[in-house]
mmCIF file of the C-alpha atoms, coordinates in Angstrom:
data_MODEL
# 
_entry.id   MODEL 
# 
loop_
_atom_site.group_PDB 
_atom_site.id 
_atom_site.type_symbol 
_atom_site.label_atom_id 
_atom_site.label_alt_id 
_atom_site.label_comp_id 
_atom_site.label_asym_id 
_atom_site.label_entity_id 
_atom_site.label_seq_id 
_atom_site.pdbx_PDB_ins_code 
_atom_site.Cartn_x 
_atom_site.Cartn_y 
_atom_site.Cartn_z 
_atom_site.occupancy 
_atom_site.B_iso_or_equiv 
_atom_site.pdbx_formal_charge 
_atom_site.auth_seq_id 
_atom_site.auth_comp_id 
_atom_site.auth_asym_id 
_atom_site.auth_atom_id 
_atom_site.pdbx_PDB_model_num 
ATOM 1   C CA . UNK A 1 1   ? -48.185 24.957  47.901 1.00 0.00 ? 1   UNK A CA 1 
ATOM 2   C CA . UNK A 1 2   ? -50.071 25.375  51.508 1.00 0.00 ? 2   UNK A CA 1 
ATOM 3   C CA . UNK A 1 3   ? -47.493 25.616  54.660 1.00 0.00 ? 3   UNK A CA 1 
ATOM 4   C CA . UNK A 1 4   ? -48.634 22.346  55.856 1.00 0.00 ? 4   UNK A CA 1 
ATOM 5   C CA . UNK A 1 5   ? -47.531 21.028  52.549 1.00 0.00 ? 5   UNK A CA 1 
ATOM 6   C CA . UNK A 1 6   ? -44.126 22.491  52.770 1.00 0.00 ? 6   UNK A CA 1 
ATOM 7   C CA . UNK A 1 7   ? -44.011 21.706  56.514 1.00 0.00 ? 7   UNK A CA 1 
ATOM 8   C CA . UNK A 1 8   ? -44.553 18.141  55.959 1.00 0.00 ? 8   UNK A CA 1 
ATOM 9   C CA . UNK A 1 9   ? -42.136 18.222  52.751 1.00 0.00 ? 9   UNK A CA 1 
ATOM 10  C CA . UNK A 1 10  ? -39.199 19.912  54.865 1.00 0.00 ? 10  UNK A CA 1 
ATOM 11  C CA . UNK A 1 11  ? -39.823 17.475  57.621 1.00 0.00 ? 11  UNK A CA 1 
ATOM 12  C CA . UNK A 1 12  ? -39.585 14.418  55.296 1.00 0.00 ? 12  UNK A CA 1 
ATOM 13  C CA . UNK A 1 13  ? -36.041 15.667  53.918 1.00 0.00 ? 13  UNK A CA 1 
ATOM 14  C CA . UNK A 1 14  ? -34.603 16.037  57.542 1.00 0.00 ? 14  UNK A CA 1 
ATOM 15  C CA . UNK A 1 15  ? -36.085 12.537  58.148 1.00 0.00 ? 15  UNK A CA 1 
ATOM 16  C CA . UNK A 1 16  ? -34.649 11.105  55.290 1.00 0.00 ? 16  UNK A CA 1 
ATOM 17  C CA . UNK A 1 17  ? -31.351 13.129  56.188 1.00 0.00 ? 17  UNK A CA 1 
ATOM 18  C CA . UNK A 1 18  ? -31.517 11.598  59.560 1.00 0.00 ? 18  UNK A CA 1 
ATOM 19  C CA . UNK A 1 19  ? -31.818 8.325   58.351 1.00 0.00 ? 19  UNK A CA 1 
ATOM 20  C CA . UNK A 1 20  ? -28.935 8.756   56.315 1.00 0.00 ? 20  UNK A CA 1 
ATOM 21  C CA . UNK A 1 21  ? -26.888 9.999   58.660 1.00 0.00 ? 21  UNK A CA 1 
ATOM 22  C CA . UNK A 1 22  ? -27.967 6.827   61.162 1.00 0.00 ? 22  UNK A CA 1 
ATOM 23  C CA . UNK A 1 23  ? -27.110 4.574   58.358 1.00 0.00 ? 23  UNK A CA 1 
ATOM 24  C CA . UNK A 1 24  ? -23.856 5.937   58.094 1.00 0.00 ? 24  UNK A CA 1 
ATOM 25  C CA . UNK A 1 25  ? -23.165 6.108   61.938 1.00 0.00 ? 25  UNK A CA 1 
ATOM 26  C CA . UNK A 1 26  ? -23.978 2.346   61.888 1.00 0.00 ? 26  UNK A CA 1 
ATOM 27  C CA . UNK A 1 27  ? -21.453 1.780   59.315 1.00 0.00 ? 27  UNK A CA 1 
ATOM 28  C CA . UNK A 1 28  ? -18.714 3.302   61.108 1.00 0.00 ? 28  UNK A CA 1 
ATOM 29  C CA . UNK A 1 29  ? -19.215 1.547   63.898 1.00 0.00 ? 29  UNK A CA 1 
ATOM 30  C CA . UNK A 1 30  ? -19.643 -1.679  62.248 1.00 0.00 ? 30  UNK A CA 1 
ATOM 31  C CA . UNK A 1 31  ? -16.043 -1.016  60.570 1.00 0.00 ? 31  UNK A CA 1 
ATOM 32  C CA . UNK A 1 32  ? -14.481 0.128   63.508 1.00 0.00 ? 32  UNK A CA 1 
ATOM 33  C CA . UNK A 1 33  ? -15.745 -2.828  65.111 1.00 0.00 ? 33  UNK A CA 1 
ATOM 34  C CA . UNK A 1 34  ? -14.365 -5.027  62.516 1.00 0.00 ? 34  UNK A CA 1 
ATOM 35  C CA . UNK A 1 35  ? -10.742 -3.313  62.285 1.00 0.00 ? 35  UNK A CA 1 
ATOM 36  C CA . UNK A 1 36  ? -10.246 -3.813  66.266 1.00 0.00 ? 36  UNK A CA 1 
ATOM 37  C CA . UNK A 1 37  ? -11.915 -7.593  65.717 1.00 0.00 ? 37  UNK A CA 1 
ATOM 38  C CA . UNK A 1 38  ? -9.515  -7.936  63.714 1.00 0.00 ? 38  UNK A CA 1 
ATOM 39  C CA . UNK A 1 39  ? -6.458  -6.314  65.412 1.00 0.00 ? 39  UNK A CA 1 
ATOM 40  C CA . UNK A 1 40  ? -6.750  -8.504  67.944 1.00 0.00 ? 40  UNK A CA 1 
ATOM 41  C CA . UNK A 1 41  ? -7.105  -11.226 66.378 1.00 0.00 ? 41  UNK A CA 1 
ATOM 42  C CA . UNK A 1 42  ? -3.763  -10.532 64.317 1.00 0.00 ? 42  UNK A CA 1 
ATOM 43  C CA . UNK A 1 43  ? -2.309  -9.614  67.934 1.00 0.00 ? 43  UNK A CA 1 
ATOM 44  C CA . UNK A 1 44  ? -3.320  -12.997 69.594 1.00 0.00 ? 44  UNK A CA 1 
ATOM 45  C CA . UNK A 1 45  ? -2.063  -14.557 66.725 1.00 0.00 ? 45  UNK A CA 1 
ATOM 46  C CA . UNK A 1 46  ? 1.814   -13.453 66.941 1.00 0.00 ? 46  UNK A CA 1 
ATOM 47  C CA . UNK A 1 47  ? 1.488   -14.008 70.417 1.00 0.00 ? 47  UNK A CA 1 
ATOM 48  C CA . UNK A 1 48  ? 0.403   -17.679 70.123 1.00 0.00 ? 48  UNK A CA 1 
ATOM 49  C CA . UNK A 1 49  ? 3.214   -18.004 67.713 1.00 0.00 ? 49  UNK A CA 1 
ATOM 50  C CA . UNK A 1 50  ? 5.822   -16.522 69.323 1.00 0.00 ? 50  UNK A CA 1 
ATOM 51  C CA . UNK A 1 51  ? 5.063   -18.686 72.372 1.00 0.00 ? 51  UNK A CA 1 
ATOM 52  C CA . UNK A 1 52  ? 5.070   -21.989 70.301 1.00 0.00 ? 52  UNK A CA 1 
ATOM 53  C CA . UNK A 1 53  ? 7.818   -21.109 68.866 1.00 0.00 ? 53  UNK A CA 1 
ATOM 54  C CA . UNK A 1 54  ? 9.560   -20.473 72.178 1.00 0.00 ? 54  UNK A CA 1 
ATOM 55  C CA . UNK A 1 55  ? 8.580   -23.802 73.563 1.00 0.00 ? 55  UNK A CA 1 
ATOM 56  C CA . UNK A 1 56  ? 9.770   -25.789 70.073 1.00 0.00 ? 56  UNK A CA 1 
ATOM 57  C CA . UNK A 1 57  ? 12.846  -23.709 70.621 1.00 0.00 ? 57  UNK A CA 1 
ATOM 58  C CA . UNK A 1 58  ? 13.589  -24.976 74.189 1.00 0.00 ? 58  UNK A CA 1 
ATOM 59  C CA . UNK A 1 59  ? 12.818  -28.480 73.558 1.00 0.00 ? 59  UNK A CA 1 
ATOM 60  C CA . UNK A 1 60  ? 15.057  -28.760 70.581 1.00 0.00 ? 60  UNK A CA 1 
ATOM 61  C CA . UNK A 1 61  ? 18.083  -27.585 72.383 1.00 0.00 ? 61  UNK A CA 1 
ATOM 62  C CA . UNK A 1 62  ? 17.243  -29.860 74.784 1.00 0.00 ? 62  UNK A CA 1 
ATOM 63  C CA . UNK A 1 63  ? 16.471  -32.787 73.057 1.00 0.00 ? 63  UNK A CA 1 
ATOM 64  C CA . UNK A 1 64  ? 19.991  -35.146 72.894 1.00 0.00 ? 64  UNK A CA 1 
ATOM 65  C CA . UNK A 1 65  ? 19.772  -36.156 69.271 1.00 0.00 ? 65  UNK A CA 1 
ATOM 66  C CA . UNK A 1 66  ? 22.612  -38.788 69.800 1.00 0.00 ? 66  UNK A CA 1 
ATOM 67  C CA . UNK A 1 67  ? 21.371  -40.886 72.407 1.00 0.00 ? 67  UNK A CA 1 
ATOM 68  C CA . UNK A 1 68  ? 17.888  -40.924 71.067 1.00 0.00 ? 68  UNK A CA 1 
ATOM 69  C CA . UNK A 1 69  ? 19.291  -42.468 67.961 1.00 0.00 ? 69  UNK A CA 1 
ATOM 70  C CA . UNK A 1 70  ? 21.291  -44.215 69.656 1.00 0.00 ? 70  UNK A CA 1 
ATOM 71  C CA . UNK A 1 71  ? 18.906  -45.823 71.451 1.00 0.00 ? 71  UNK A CA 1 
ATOM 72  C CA . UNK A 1 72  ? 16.596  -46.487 68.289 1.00 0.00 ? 72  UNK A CA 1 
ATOM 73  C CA . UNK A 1 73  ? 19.666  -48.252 66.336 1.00 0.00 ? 73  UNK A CA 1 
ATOM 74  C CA . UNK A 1 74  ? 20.451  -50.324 69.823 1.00 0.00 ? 74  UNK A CA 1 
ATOM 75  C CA . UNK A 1 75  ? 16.990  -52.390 69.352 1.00 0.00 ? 75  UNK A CA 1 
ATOM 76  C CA . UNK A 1 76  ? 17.391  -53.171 65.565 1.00 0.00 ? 76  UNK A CA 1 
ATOM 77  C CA . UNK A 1 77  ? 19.078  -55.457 63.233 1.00 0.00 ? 77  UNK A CA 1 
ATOM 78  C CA . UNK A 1 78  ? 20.527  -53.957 60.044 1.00 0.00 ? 78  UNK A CA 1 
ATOM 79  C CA . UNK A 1 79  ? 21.216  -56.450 57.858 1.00 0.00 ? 79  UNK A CA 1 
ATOM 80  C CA . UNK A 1 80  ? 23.386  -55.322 54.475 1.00 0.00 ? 80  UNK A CA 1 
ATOM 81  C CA . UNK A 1 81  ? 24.089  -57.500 51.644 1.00 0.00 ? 81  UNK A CA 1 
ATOM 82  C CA . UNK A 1 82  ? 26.438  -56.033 48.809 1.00 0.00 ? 82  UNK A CA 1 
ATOM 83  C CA . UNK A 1 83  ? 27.747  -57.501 45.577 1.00 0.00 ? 83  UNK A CA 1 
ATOM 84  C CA . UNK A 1 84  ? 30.457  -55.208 43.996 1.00 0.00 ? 84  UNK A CA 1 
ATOM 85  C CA . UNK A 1 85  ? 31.717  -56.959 40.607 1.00 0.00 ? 85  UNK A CA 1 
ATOM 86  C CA . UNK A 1 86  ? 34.559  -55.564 38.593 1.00 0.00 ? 86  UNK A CA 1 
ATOM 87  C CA . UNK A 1 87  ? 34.332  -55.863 34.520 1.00 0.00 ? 87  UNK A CA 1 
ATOM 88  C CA . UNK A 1 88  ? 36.936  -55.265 32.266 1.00 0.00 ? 88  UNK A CA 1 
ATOM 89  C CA . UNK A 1 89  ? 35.940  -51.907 29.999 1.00 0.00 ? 89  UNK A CA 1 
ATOM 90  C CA . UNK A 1 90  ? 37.065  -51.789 26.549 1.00 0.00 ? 90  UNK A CA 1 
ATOM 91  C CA . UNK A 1 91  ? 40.261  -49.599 27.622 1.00 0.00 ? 91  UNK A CA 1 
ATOM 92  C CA . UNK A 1 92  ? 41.655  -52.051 30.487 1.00 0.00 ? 92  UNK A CA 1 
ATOM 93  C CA . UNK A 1 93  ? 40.419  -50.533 33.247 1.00 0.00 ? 93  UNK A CA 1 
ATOM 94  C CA . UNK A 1 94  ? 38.314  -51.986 35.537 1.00 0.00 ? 94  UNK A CA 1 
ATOM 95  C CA . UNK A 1 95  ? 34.556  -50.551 36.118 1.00 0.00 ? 95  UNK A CA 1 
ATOM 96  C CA . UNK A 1 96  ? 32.765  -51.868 39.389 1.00 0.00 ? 96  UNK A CA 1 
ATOM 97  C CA . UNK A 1 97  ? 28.957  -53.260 39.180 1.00 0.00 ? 97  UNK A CA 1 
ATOM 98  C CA . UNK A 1 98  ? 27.440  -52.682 42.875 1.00 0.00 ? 98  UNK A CA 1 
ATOM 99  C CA . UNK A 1 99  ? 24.028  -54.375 43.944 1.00 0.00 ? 99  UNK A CA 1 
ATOM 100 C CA . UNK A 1 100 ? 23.106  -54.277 47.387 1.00 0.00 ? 100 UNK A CA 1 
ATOM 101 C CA . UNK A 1 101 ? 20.137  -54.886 49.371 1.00 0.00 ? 101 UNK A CA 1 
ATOM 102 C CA . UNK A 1 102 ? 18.972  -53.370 53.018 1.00 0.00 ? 102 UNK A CA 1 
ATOM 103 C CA . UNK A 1 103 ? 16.593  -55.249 55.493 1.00 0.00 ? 103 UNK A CA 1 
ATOM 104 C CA . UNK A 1 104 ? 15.809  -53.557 58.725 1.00 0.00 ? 104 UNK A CA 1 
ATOM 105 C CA . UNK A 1 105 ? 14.264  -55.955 60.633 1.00 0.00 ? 105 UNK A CA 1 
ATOM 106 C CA . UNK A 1 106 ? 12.364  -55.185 63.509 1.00 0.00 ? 106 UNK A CA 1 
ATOM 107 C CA . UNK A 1 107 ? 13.784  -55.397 67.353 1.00 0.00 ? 107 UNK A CA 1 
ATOM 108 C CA . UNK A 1 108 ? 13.508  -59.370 68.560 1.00 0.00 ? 108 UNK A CA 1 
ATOM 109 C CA . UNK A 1 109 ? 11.832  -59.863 72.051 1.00 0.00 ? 109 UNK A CA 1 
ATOM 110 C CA . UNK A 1 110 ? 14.147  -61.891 74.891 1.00 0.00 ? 110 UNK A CA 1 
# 
């Protein structure tokens, strides 16, 4: 084989070395990139959470659970119907037969 031959041979293996290398450099840096993407993503995540949670947390121990109910009940009509029959069993005792019906009607205007 001439030198120019092996010249051009040699030179095409440390090109396709170099290439390989490159590729490989990009890769890295495409998953480092990724992995700190991604970090911070996970980061900014718990932090949103945390905060939400924080502000759910505040408002329920502020929140007055009674008087809001209250407050609901005080505008409606509950209207409860019950039948409760008693029926002799077979041993004397009495059983009870309950039917009952519910209407909530909805708050009348003055």
């Amino acid at each position: 084989m001439s030198d120019d031959a092996k010249r051009d041979e040699r030179q095409a293996g440390e090109s396709a070395d170099s290439d390989a290398r490159s590729e490989r450099g990009l890769s890295d840096r495409v998953r480092r990139a990724m992995a700190a993407g991604l970090e911070v993503a996970a980061r900014s995540k718990d932090d949103l959470v945390r905060a939400a949670t924080s502000e759910i947390g505040t408002w329920l121990n502020h929140l007055d659970v009674q008087g809001e109910l209250a407050k609901a009940l005080a505008n409606m009509v509950v209207e409860v119907k019950a039948e409760i029959r008693f029926r002799p069993r077979e041993d004397g005792t009495l059983a009870p037969e309950v039917a009952s019906d519910l209407h909530v009607k909805p708050p009348t205007k003055p």
